[in-house]
VEXRO-869826 format. One record per residue (C-alpha): residue in three letters; x, y, z. Coordinates in steps of 0.5 Angstrom, whole numbers, plus 500, padded with zeros to 3 digits. Layout:
N
AlaXYZ/...
REM end
This chain:
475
Unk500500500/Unk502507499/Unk505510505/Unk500516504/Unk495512504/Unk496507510/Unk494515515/Unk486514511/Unk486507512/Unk488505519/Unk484511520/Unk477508517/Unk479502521/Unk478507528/Unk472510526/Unk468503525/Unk465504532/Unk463512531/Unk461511524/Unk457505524/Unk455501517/Unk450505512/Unk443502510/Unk443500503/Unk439506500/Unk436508493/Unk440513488/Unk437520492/Unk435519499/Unk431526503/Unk432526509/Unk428533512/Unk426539510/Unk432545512/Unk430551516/Unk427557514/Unk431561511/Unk433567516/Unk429573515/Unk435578512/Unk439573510/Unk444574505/Unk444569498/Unk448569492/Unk449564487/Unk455559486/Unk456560479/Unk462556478/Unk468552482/Unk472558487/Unk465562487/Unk461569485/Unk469571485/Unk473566483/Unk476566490/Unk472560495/Unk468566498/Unk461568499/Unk457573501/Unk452570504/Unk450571512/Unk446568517/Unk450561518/Unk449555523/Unk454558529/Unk453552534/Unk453545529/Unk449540533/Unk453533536/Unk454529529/Unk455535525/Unk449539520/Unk443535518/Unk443533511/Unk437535507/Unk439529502/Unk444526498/Unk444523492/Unk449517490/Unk453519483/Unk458517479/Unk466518480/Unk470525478/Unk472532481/Unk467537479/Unk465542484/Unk456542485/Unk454549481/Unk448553484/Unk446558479/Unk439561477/Unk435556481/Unk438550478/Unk443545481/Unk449542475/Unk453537477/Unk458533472/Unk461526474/Unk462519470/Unk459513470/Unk462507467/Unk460503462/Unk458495464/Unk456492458/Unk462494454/Unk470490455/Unk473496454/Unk475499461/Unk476506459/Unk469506456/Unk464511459/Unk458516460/Unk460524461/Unk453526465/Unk451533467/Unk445532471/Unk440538472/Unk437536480/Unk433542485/Unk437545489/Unk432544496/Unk430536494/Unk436533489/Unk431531485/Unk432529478/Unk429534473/Unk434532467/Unk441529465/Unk445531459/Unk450524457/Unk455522452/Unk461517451/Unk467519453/Unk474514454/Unk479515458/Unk483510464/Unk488515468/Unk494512467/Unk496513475/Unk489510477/Unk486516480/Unk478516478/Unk477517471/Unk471522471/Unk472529470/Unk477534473/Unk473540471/Unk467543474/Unk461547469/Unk460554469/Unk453558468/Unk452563466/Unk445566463/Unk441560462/Unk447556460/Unk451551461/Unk459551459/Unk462544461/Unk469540458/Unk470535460/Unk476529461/Unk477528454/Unk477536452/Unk469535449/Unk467542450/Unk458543450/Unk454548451/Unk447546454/Unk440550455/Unk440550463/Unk432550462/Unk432543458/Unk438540458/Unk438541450/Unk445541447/Unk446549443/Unk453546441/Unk460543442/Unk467542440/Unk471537440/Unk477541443/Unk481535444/Unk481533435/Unk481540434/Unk486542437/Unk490536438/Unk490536446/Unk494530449/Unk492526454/Unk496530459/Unk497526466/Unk491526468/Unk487528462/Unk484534460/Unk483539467/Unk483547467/Unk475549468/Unk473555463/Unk472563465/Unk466566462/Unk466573460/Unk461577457/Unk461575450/Unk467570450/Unk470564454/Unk477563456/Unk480556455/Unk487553457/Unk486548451/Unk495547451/Unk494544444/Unk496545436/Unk493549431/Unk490543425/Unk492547419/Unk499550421/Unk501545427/Unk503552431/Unk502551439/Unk496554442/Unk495555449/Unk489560451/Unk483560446/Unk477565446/Unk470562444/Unk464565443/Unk459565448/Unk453564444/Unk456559438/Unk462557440/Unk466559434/Unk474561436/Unk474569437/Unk483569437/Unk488564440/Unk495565444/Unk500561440/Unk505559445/Unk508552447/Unk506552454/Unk501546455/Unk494546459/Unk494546467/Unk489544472/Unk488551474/Unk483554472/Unk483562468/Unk480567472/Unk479575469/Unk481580473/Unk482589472/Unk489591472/Unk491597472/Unk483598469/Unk484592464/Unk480587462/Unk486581463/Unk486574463/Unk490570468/Unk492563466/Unk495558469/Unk499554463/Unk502549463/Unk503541460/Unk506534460/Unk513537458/Unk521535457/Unk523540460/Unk517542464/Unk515549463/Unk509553464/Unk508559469/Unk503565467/Unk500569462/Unk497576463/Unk493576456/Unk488581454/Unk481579454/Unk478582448/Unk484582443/Unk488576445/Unk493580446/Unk500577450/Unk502582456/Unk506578460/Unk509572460/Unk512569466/Unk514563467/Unk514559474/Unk514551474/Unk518546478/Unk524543473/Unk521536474/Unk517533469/Unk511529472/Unk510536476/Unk503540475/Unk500547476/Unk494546479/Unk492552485/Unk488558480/Unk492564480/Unk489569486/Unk488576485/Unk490580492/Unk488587489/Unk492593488/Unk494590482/Unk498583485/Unk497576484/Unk499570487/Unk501563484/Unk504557487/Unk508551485/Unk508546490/Unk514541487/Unk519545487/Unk518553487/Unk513554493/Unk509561491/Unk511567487/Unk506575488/Unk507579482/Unk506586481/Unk503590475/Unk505597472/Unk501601467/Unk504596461/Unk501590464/Unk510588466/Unk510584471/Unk515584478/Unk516580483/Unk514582490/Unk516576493/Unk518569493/Unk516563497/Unk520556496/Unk515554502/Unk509557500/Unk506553494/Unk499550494/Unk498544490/Unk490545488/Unk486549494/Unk485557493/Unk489560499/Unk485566502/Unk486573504/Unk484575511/Unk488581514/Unk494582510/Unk495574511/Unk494569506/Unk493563509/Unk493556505/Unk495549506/Unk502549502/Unk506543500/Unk506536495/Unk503529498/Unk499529505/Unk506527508/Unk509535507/Unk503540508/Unk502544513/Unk498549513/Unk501556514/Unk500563514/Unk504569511/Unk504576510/Unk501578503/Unk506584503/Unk512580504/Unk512574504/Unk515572510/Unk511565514/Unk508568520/Unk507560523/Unk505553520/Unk501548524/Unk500540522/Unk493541524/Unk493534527/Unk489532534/Unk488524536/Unk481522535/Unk479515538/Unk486513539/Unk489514532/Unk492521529/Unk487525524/Unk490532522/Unk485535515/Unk491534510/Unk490537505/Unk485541505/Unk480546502/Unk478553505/Unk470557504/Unk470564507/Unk462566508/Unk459570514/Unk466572516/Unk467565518/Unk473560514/Unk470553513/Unk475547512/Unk474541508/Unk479535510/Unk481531505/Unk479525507/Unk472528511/Unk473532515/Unk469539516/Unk471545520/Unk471551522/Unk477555524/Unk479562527/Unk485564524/Unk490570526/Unk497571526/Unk497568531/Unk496561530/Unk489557527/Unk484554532/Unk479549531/Unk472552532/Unk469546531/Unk469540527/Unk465533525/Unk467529521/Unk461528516/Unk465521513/Unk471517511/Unk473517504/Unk479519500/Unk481524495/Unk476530498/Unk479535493/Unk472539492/Unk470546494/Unk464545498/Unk458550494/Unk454554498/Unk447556497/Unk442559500/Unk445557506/Unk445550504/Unk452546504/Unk454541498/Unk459537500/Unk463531494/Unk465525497/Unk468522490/Unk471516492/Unk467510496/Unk467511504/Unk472506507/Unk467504512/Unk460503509/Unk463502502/Unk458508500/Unk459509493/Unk461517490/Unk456522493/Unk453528493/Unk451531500/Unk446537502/Unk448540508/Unk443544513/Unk447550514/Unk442555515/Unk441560521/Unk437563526/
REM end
Protein backbone atom coordinates (compact mmCIF):
# COMPACT_ATOMS: atom_id res chain seq x y z
CA UNK A 1 0.00 0.00 0.00
CA UNK A 2 0.82 3.43 -0.59
CA UNK A 3 2.49 4.88 2.38
CA UNK A 4 0.20 8.21 1.78
CA UNK A 5 -2.74 5.93 1.82
CA UNK A 6 -2.17 3.66 4.96
CA UNK A 7 -2.94 7.36 7.58
CA UNK A 8 -7.02 7.18 5.46
CA UNK A 9 -7.01 3.51 6.02
CA UNK A 10 -5.86 2.75 9.52
CA UNK A 11 -8.21 5.74 10.11
CA UNK A 12 -11.25 3.99 8.44
CA UNK A 13 -10.73 1.24 10.38
CA UNK A 14 -10.90 3.42 13.90
CA UNK A 15 -14.22 4.99 12.90
CA UNK A 16 -16.00 1.39 12.44
CA UNK A 17 -17.52 1.86 15.83
CA UNK A 18 -18.64 5.79 15.27
CA UNK A 19 -19.74 5.72 12.08
CA UNK A 20 -21.52 2.40 11.92
CA UNK A 21 -22.69 0.60 8.65
CA UNK A 22 -24.87 2.72 6.24
CA UNK A 23 -28.29 0.88 5.13
CA UNK A 24 -28.47 -0.05 1.70
CA UNK A 25 -30.47 2.75 0.15
CA UNK A 26 -32.06 3.87 -3.58
CA UNK A 27 -29.90 6.67 -5.83
CA UNK A 28 -31.74 9.82 -3.83
CA UNK A 29 -32.39 9.66 -0.31
CA UNK A 30 -34.43 12.75 1.29
CA UNK A 31 -33.99 13.05 4.67
CA UNK A 32 -35.76 16.31 5.79
CA UNK A 33 -37.02 19.64 4.86
CA UNK A 34 -33.78 22.40 5.90
CA UNK A 35 -35.08 25.25 8.02
CA UNK A 36 -36.64 28.32 6.76
CA UNK A 37 -34.39 30.26 5.34
CA UNK A 38 -33.49 33.31 7.89
CA UNK A 39 -35.26 36.68 7.47
CA UNK A 40 -32.72 39.03 6.00
CA UNK A 41 -30.68 36.32 5.24
CA UNK A 42 -27.91 36.84 2.37
CA UNK A 43 -27.93 34.59 -0.81
CA UNK A 44 -26.11 34.47 -4.04
CA UNK A 45 -25.50 31.93 -6.55
CA UNK A 46 -22.37 29.66 -7.13
CA UNK A 47 -22.12 30.09 -10.74
CA UNK A 48 -18.82 27.95 -11.11
CA UNK A 49 -16.19 26.09 -8.87
CA UNK A 50 -14.24 29.02 -6.58
CA UNK A 51 -17.67 31.05 -6.67
CA UNK A 52 -19.36 34.41 -7.73
CA UNK A 53 -15.36 35.65 -7.36
CA UNK A 54 -13.30 33.11 -8.32
CA UNK A 55 -11.75 32.98 -4.85
CA UNK A 56 -13.83 29.82 -2.42
CA UNK A 57 -15.92 33.03 -0.89
CA UNK A 58 -19.34 33.80 -0.43
CA UNK A 59 -21.65 36.67 0.52
CA UNK A 60 -24.13 34.87 2.24
CA UNK A 61 -25.21 35.45 5.96
CA UNK A 62 -26.94 33.90 8.70
CA UNK A 63 -24.83 30.60 8.96
CA UNK A 64 -25.57 27.74 11.49
CA UNK A 65 -23.22 29.10 14.30
CA UNK A 66 -23.41 25.87 16.80
CA UNK A 67 -23.37 22.49 14.31
CA UNK A 68 -25.39 19.76 16.55
CA UNK A 69 -23.57 16.42 17.75
CA UNK A 70 -23.19 14.56 14.73
CA UNK A 71 -22.56 17.74 12.31
CA UNK A 72 -25.35 19.71 10.11
CA UNK A 73 -28.52 17.59 9.04
CA UNK A 74 -28.74 16.33 5.59
CA UNK A 75 -31.36 17.49 3.56
CA UNK A 76 -30.55 14.49 0.82
CA UNK A 77 -28.20 12.86 -1.00
CA UNK A 78 -27.79 11.26 -3.90
CA UNK A 79 -25.25 8.70 -5.18
CA UNK A 80 -23.32 9.58 -8.49
CA UNK A 81 -20.83 8.40 -10.49
CA UNK A 82 -17.03 9.20 -10.04
CA UNK A 83 -15.01 12.55 -10.97
CA UNK A 84 -14.24 16.03 -9.32
CA UNK A 85 -16.35 18.49 -10.68
CA UNK A 86 -17.71 21.07 -8.06
CA UNK A 87 -21.97 20.98 -7.27
CA UNK A 88 -22.93 24.39 -9.66
CA UNK A 89 -25.94 26.38 -8.18
CA UNK A 90 -27.25 28.94 -10.65
CA UNK A 91 -30.55 30.52 -11.68
CA UNK A 92 -32.50 27.95 -9.56
CA UNK A 93 -30.79 24.93 -10.81
CA UNK A 94 -28.26 22.27 -9.32
CA UNK A 95 -25.68 20.76 -12.35
CA UNK A 96 -23.48 18.46 -11.74
CA UNK A 97 -21.05 16.62 -14.08
CA UNK A 98 -19.48 13.10 -13.06
CA UNK A 99 -19.11 9.75 -15.07
CA UNK A 100 -20.63 6.55 -15.24
CA UNK A 101 -18.77 3.30 -16.27
CA UNK A 102 -19.80 1.32 -19.24
CA UNK A 103 -20.96 -2.38 -17.82
CA UNK A 104 -21.98 -4.03 -20.90
CA UNK A 105 -18.90 -3.24 -22.92
CA UNK A 106 -15.15 -5.12 -22.67
CA UNK A 107 -13.35 -1.81 -23.23
CA UNK A 108 -12.54 -0.53 -19.65
CA UNK A 109 -12.00 2.82 -20.71
CA UNK A 110 -15.34 3.25 -21.84
CA UNK A 111 -18.11 5.37 -20.26
CA UNK A 112 -20.81 8.16 -20.07
CA UNK A 113 -20.02 12.05 -19.35
CA UNK A 114 -23.31 12.98 -17.58
CA UNK A 115 -24.39 16.36 -16.52
CA UNK A 116 -27.60 16.10 -14.44
CA UNK A 117 -30.02 19.22 -13.93
CA UNK A 118 -31.53 18.12 -9.97
CA UNK A 119 -33.74 20.93 -7.74
CA UNK A 120 -31.59 22.39 -5.63
CA UNK A 121 -33.82 22.12 -2.07
CA UNK A 122 -34.86 18.02 -3.01
CA UNK A 123 -32.04 16.40 -5.30
CA UNK A 124 -34.53 15.39 -7.68
CA UNK A 125 -33.77 14.73 -11.18
CA UNK A 126 -35.37 16.99 -13.54
CA UNK A 127 -32.87 16.24 -16.59
CA UNK A 128 -29.66 14.28 -17.52
CA UNK A 129 -27.39 15.26 -20.60
CA UNK A 130 -25.08 11.94 -21.51
CA UNK A 131 -22.33 11.22 -24.12
CA UNK A 132 -19.63 8.45 -24.55
CA UNK A 133 -16.27 9.43 -23.46
CA UNK A 134 -13.16 6.87 -23.24
CA UNK A 135 -10.51 7.72 -20.83
CA UNK A 136 -8.52 4.95 -18.19
CA UNK A 137 -6.05 7.67 -15.79
CA UNK A 138 -2.82 6.14 -16.42
CA UNK A 139 -1.89 6.66 -12.48
CA UNK A 140 -5.27 5.05 -11.34
CA UNK A 141 -7.08 8.03 -10.02
CA UNK A 142 -11.12 8.08 -11.23
CA UNK A 143 -11.74 8.58 -14.57
CA UNK A 144 -14.46 10.79 -14.54
CA UNK A 145 -14.21 14.54 -14.95
CA UNK A 146 -11.71 17.14 -13.56
CA UNK A 147 -13.59 20.07 -14.51
CA UNK A 148 -16.53 21.58 -13.20
CA UNK A 149 -19.40 23.36 -15.52
CA UNK A 150 -20.07 26.78 -15.70
CA UNK A 151 -23.67 28.88 -15.94
CA UNK A 152 -23.94 31.62 -17.14
CA UNK A 153 -27.58 33.15 -18.68
CA UNK A 154 -29.70 30.11 -19.12
CA UNK A 155 -26.74 28.09 -20.25
CA UNK A 156 -24.51 25.52 -19.50
CA UNK A 157 -20.72 25.38 -20.52
CA UNK A 158 -18.93 21.97 -19.73
CA UNK A 159 -15.70 20.06 -20.78
CA UNK A 160 -14.98 17.45 -20.18
CA UNK A 161 -11.87 14.69 -19.35
CA UNK A 162 -11.34 14.21 -23.20
CA UNK A 163 -11.43 17.89 -24.08
CA UNK A 164 -15.57 17.69 -25.67
CA UNK A 165 -16.65 21.22 -24.84
CA UNK A 166 -20.81 21.38 -24.79
CA UNK A 167 -23.03 24.04 -24.37
CA UNK A 168 -26.52 22.98 -23.02
CA UNK A 169 -30.10 24.80 -22.50
CA UNK A 170 -29.97 25.13 -18.59
CA UNK A 171 -34.24 24.75 -18.79
CA UNK A 172 -33.97 21.63 -21.05
CA UNK A 173 -30.88 19.83 -21.14
CA UNK A 174 -31.01 20.44 -24.97
CA UNK A 175 -27.74 20.67 -26.74
CA UNK A 176 -26.86 24.46 -28.35
CA UNK A 177 -23.42 23.21 -29.75
CA UNK A 178 -20.20 21.73 -28.81
CA UNK A 179 -16.38 21.21 -29.85
CA UNK A 180 -14.60 18.73 -30.14
CA UNK A 181 -11.68 20.71 -28.65
CA UNK A 182 -9.44 17.58 -28.24
CA UNK A 183 -9.67 16.67 -32.44
CA UNK A 184 -9.56 20.17 -33.15
CA UNK A 185 -6.79 21.19 -31.67
CA UNK A 186 -4.82 17.86 -30.89
CA UNK A 187 -4.99 17.80 -27.21
CA UNK A 188 -3.16 14.97 -25.53
CA UNK A 189 -4.04 13.07 -23.12
CA UNK A 190 -1.90 14.88 -20.39
CA UNK A 191 -1.43 13.18 -17.03
CA UNK A 192 -4.56 13.00 -15.76
CA UNK A 193 -6.71 14.11 -18.83
CA UNK A 194 -7.94 17.12 -19.90
CA UNK A 195 -8.65 19.29 -16.58
CA UNK A 196 -8.73 23.40 -16.55
CA UNK A 197 -12.47 24.45 -15.94
CA UNK A 198 -13.42 27.31 -18.74
CA UNK A 199 -13.95 31.26 -17.50
CA UNK A 200 -16.88 33.17 -19.21
CA UNK A 201 -16.76 36.64 -19.84
CA UNK A 202 -19.28 38.65 -21.68
CA UNK A 203 -19.44 37.44 -25.09
CA UNK A 204 -16.54 34.94 -24.81
CA UNK A 205 -15.08 31.80 -22.85
CA UNK A 206 -11.68 31.55 -22.13
CA UNK A 207 -9.83 28.14 -22.41
CA UNK A 208 -6.61 26.49 -21.71
CA UNK A 209 -6.80 24.15 -24.53
CA UNK A 210 -2.62 23.26 -24.74
CA UNK A 211 -3.00 21.79 -27.80
CA UNK A 212 -1.85 22.43 -32.03
CA UNK A 213 -3.48 24.53 -34.75
CA UNK A 214 -5.06 21.51 -37.28
CA UNK A 215 -4.22 23.52 -40.39
CA UNK A 216 -0.66 25.19 -39.27
CA UNK A 217 0.34 22.73 -36.59
CA UNK A 218 1.60 26.05 -34.43
CA UNK A 219 1.06 25.40 -30.49
CA UNK A 220 -1.82 27.02 -29.19
CA UNK A 221 -2.45 27.74 -25.56
CA UNK A 222 -5.33 29.98 -24.65
CA UNK A 223 -8.46 30.21 -27.15
CA UNK A 224 -11.62 32.38 -26.78
CA UNK A 225 -14.83 31.05 -28.05
CA UNK A 226 -17.76 32.36 -28.45
CA UNK A 227 -20.63 32.61 -25.81
CA UNK A 228 -23.63 31.91 -28.24
CA UNK A 229 -22.12 29.40 -31.18
CA UNK A 230 -18.88 28.33 -30.24
CA UNK A 231 -16.82 29.70 -32.87
CA UNK A 232 -12.92 30.30 -32.21
CA UNK A 233 -12.86 34.60 -31.68
CA UNK A 234 -8.60 34.45 -31.27
CA UNK A 235 -5.75 32.16 -30.18
CA UNK A 236 -2.54 32.41 -28.06
CA UNK A 237 0.21 30.74 -29.82
CA UNK A 238 2.51 29.49 -27.26
CA UNK A 239 4.24 26.05 -26.55
CA UNK A 240 3.04 25.98 -22.94
CA UNK A 241 0.56 23.06 -22.51
CA UNK A 242 -2.98 23.20 -20.61
CA UNK A 243 -3.00 22.76 -16.64
CA UNK A 244 -5.27 21.84 -13.92
CA UNK A 245 -5.78 25.31 -13.08
CA UNK A 246 -8.36 27.14 -13.83
CA UNK A 247 -8.44 30.94 -15.95
CA UNK A 248 -9.82 33.65 -14.01
CA UNK A 249 -10.50 37.26 -15.64
CA UNK A 250 -9.70 40.24 -13.66
CA UNK A 251 -8.78 44.53 -13.81
CA UNK A 252 -5.64 45.47 -14.09
CA UNK A 253 -4.68 48.69 -14.24
CA UNK A 254 -8.65 49.08 -15.44
CA UNK A 255 -8.16 46.22 -18.05
CA UNK A 256 -9.90 43.53 -18.83
CA UNK A 257 -7.02 40.29 -18.41
CA UNK A 258 -7.22 37.06 -18.64
CA UNK A 259 -4.89 34.98 -16.12
CA UNK A 260 -3.85 31.66 -17.22
CA UNK A 261 -2.39 29.23 -15.62
CA UNK A 262 -0.66 27.04 -18.25
CA UNK A 263 1.17 24.46 -18.26
CA UNK A 264 1.58 20.60 -19.96
CA UNK A 265 3.25 17.20 -20.10
CA UNK A 266 6.49 18.35 -21.17
CA UNK A 267 10.53 17.49 -21.50
CA UNK A 268 11.56 19.82 -20.16
CA UNK A 269 8.64 20.82 -18.02
CA UNK A 270 7.70 24.29 -18.64
CA UNK A 271 4.71 26.57 -18.18
CA UNK A 272 3.83 29.72 -15.73
CA UNK A 273 1.34 32.54 -16.38
CA UNK A 274 0.00 34.50 -19.12
CA UNK A 275 -1.65 37.81 -18.72
CA UNK A 276 -3.72 38.06 -21.78
CA UNK A 277 -5.89 40.74 -23.08
CA UNK A 278 -9.45 39.43 -23.00
CA UNK A 279 -10.81 40.86 -26.02
CA UNK A 280 -7.88 40.86 -28.55
CA UNK A 281 -5.76 37.94 -27.57
CA UNK A 282 -3.31 40.02 -27.09
CA UNK A 283 -0.24 38.27 -24.87
CA UNK A 284 1.06 40.88 -22.10
CA UNK A 285 2.83 39.22 -20.05
CA UNK A 286 4.60 35.84 -19.95
CA UNK A 287 5.88 34.72 -16.78
CA UNK A 288 7.21 31.25 -16.62
CA UNK A 289 7.08 29.73 -12.77
CA UNK A 290 6.88 25.47 -13.16
CA UNK A 291 8.96 22.87 -11.02
CA UNK A 292 11.81 21.56 -13.74
CA UNK A 293 10.52 18.24 -12.84
CA UNK A 294 8.63 16.63 -15.65
CA UNK A 295 5.47 14.60 -13.84
CA UNK A 296 5.09 18.03 -11.84
CA UNK A 297 1.45 20.18 -12.73
CA UNK A 298 0.01 23.54 -12.12
CA UNK A 299 -3.25 23.24 -10.27
CA UNK A 300 -3.89 26.11 -7.70
CA UNK A 301 -6.16 29.13 -10.22
CA UNK A 302 -4.17 32.20 -10.09
CA UNK A 303 -5.43 34.34 -6.85
CA UNK A 304 -6.16 38.15 -7.57
CA UNK A 305 -4.93 39.81 -4.23
CA UNK A 306 -6.03 43.51 -5.50
CA UNK A 307 -3.80 46.61 -6.01
CA UNK A 308 -2.84 44.92 -9.08
CA UNK A 309 -1.12 41.67 -7.43
CA UNK A 310 -1.37 38.06 -7.99
CA UNK A 311 -0.56 35.14 -6.53
CA UNK A 312 0.31 31.74 -8.18
CA UNK A 313 2.19 28.44 -6.64
CA UNK A 314 4.01 25.54 -7.63
CA UNK A 315 3.77 22.96 -4.96
CA UNK A 316 6.82 20.41 -6.55
CA UNK A 317 9.52 22.68 -6.64
CA UNK A 318 9.20 26.62 -6.74
CA UNK A 319 6.62 27.10 -3.66
CA UNK A 320 4.62 30.50 -4.25
CA UNK A 321 5.41 33.68 -6.30
CA UNK A 322 3.17 37.29 -5.92
CA UNK A 323 3.39 39.73 -9.01
CA UNK A 324 2.82 42.95 -9.66
CA UNK A 325 1.66 44.90 -12.69
CA UNK A 326 2.53 48.38 -14.06
CA UNK A 327 0.53 50.46 -16.30
CA UNK A 328 1.95 48.20 -19.57
CA UNK A 329 0.61 44.91 -17.80
CA UNK A 330 4.85 43.81 -16.86
CA UNK A 331 5.15 41.80 -14.55
CA UNK A 332 7.68 42.19 -11.17
CA UNK A 333 7.95 39.80 -8.73
CA UNK A 334 7.23 40.85 -5.04
CA UNK A 335 8.14 38.09 -3.51
CA UNK A 336 9.06 34.60 -3.68
CA UNK A 337 8.06 31.67 -1.30
CA UNK A 338 9.98 28.16 -1.77
CA UNK A 339 7.37 26.93 1.03
CA UNK A 340 4.68 28.47 0.03
CA UNK A 341 3.25 26.54 -2.77
CA UNK A 342 -0.74 25.09 -3.20
CA UNK A 343 -1.23 21.92 -5.13
CA UNK A 344 -4.86 22.67 -5.98
CA UNK A 345 -6.95 24.66 -3.08
CA UNK A 346 -7.51 28.47 -3.52
CA UNK A 347 -5.55 30.04 -0.30
CA UNK A 348 -7.54 32.97 1.22
CA UNK A 349 -6.85 36.35 1.93
CA UNK A 350 -7.80 37.69 5.69
CA UNK A 351 -6.22 40.63 6.87
CA UNK A 352 -3.19 40.78 4.91
CA UNK A 353 -2.49 37.19 5.70
CA UNK A 354 -2.85 34.64 2.97
CA UNK A 355 -3.68 31.48 4.50
CA UNK A 356 -3.41 27.99 2.68
CA UNK A 357 -2.40 24.47 3.03
CA UNK A 358 1.10 24.33 0.87
CA UNK A 359 2.96 21.25 0.14
CA UNK A 360 2.96 18.13 -2.31
CA UNK A 361 1.37 14.72 -1.00
CA UNK A 362 -0.39 14.31 2.53
CA UNK A 363 3.08 13.74 4.23
CA UNK A 364 4.46 17.25 3.68
CA UNK A 365 1.54 19.78 3.88
CA UNK A 366 1.18 22.04 6.47
CA UNK A 367 -1.21 24.36 6.71
CA UNK A 368 0.57 28.05 6.89
CA UNK A 369 -0.03 31.53 7.11
CA UNK A 370 2.13 34.29 5.32
CA UNK A 371 2.19 37.89 5.02
CA UNK A 372 0.42 39.02 1.35
CA UNK A 373 2.90 42.14 1.71
CA UNK A 374 6.10 40.19 2.19
CA UNK A 375 5.81 36.77 1.81
CA UNK A 376 7.41 35.80 5.02
CA UNK A 377 5.48 32.47 6.94
CA UNK A 378 4.18 33.80 10.14
CA UNK A 379 3.37 29.91 11.40
CA UNK A 380 2.66 26.68 10.00
CA UNK A 381 0.54 23.96 11.88
CA UNK A 382 -0.11 20.16 10.84
CA UNK A 383 -3.72 20.56 11.96
CA UNK A 384 -3.33 16.86 13.74
CA UNK A 385 -5.51 15.88 16.90
CA UNK A 386 -5.99 12.14 17.94
CA UNK A 387 -9.59 10.85 17.63
CA UNK A 388 -10.46 7.28 18.79
CA UNK A 389 -6.81 6.25 19.28
CA UNK A 390 -5.70 7.04 16.24
CA UNK A 391 -3.89 10.68 14.57
CA UNK A 392 -6.30 12.73 12.24
CA UNK A 393 -5.24 15.83 10.78
CA UNK A 394 -7.33 17.67 7.44
CA UNK A 395 -4.25 16.77 5.25
CA UNK A 396 -4.84 18.72 2.28
CA UNK A 397 -7.69 20.72 2.72
CA UNK A 398 -10.14 23.11 1.16
CA UNK A 399 -11.07 26.44 2.52
CA UNK A 400 -14.80 28.51 2.00
CA UNK A 401 -14.77 31.81 3.51
CA UNK A 402 -18.79 33.18 4.17
CA UNK A 403 -20.67 34.83 6.81
CA UNK A 404 -16.99 36.01 8.14
CA UNK A 405 -16.54 32.72 8.87
CA UNK A 406 -13.72 30.13 7.13
CA UNK A 407 -15.10 26.47 6.68
CA UNK A 408 -12.67 23.65 5.93
CA UNK A 409 -13.07 20.35 3.92
CA UNK A 410 -10.29 17.62 5.09
CA UNK A 411 -9.47 15.58 2.26
CA UNK A 412 -10.58 12.66 3.57
CA UNK A 413 -14.20 13.99 5.30
CA UNK A 414 -13.55 16.05 7.68
CA UNK A 415 -15.49 19.30 7.79
CA UNK A 416 -14.32 22.27 10.24
CA UNK A 417 -14.65 25.63 11.09
CA UNK A 418 -11.65 27.52 11.84
CA UNK A 419 -10.30 30.93 13.45
CA UNK A 420 -7.37 32.20 12.05
CA UNK A 421 -5.05 35.10 12.78
CA UNK A 422 -1.60 35.70 12.75
CA UNK A 423 -1.27 34.21 15.47
CA UNK A 424 -1.93 30.65 15.10
CA UNK A 425 -5.54 28.28 13.52
CA UNK A 426 -8.06 27.13 15.78
CA UNK A 427 -10.55 24.53 15.53
CA UNK A 428 -13.83 26.11 16.10
CA UNK A 429 -15.73 22.99 15.72
CA UNK A 430 -15.45 20.07 13.64
CA UNK A 431 -17.26 16.70 12.26
CA UNK A 432 -16.61 14.35 10.39
CA UNK A 433 -19.32 14.11 7.83
CA UNK A 434 -17.48 10.29 6.29
CA UNK A 435 -14.41 8.29 5.61
CA UNK A 436 -13.32 8.74 2.18
CA UNK A 437 -10.26 9.58 -0.15
CA UNK A 438 -9.73 12.12 -2.73
CA UNK A 439 -12.19 14.85 -1.06
CA UNK A 440 -10.60 17.60 -3.30
CA UNK A 441 -14.13 19.74 -4.08
CA UNK A 442 -14.79 22.83 -2.98
CA UNK A 443 -17.92 22.57 -1.04
CA UNK A 444 -20.82 24.87 -2.95
CA UNK A 445 -23.00 27.16 -0.92
CA UNK A 446 -26.37 28.25 -1.59
CA UNK A 447 -29.11 29.71 -0.05
CA UNK A 448 -27.65 28.71 3.17
CA UNK A 449 -27.66 25.01 2.25
CA UNK A 450 -24.18 23.18 2.19
CA UNK A 451 -22.98 20.65 -0.89
CA UNK A 452 -20.52 18.40 -0.24
CA UNK A 453 -18.74 15.69 -3.09
CA UNK A 454 -17.63 12.45 -1.47
CA UNK A 455 -15.80 11.17 -4.76
CA UNK A 456 -14.42 8.05 -4.09
CA UNK A 457 -16.29 5.09 -1.94
CA UNK A 458 -16.54 5.26 1.86
CA UNK A 459 -13.89 2.99 3.31
CA UNK A 460 -16.45 1.97 6.03
CA UNK A 461 -19.84 1.63 4.57
CA UNK A 462 -18.45 1.00 0.85
CA UNK A 463 -20.85 4.05 0.15
CA UNK A 464 -20.48 4.49 -3.65
CA UNK A 465 -19.69 8.62 -4.82
CA UNK A 466 -22.18 10.87 -3.47
CA UNK A 467 -23.43 14.21 -3.42
CA UNK A 468 -24.57 15.48 0.12
CA UNK A 469 -27.15 18.74 0.95
CA UNK A 470 -26.19 19.95 4.20
CA UNK A 471 -28.64 22.08 6.49
CA UNK A 472 -26.42 24.93 6.97
CA UNK A 473 -28.96 27.68 7.54
CA UNK A 474 -29.40 29.83 10.67
CA UNK A 475 -31.42 31.62 12.90
Amino acid sequence: MHPKNLALVLLALSLLPTLGLAQKKGPLTFHAAPKPLPKGAVVEDWPRFLGMRDNATSQETKLLKKWPQGGPKKVWELTTGEGYACPILAEGKLIYFHRLEDSDGDDPAAGSEIIDCLDPQTGKRLWRFSYPASYRDRYGFSPGPRSSPVVRQGRIYVVGVTAIFHCLDLTTGMKIWSRDLKKDYNIPQGFFGYGPTPVVWNDRIIVNVGGKAAKENESVCVIALDRKFGKTLWEVKDNWGASYASPTVTKLHGKDCALVLAAGESRPAHGGLLTIDVQTGKVYDRFPWRANIYESVLASSPFVLGHNQVYIGDCYQRGGVTLEFDENLKSKVVWKERFFGMHWMMPLLIDGHIYGFAGRNIPDTQFKCANARTGEIIWENDMRWRENGRVNSLFRASLLQADGRVFCLGEDGVLAELKLTPQGPEIIQRVRLFAARSSWTLPSLHKGLLYVSQNEFELVTKQAPRIICYDFRGE
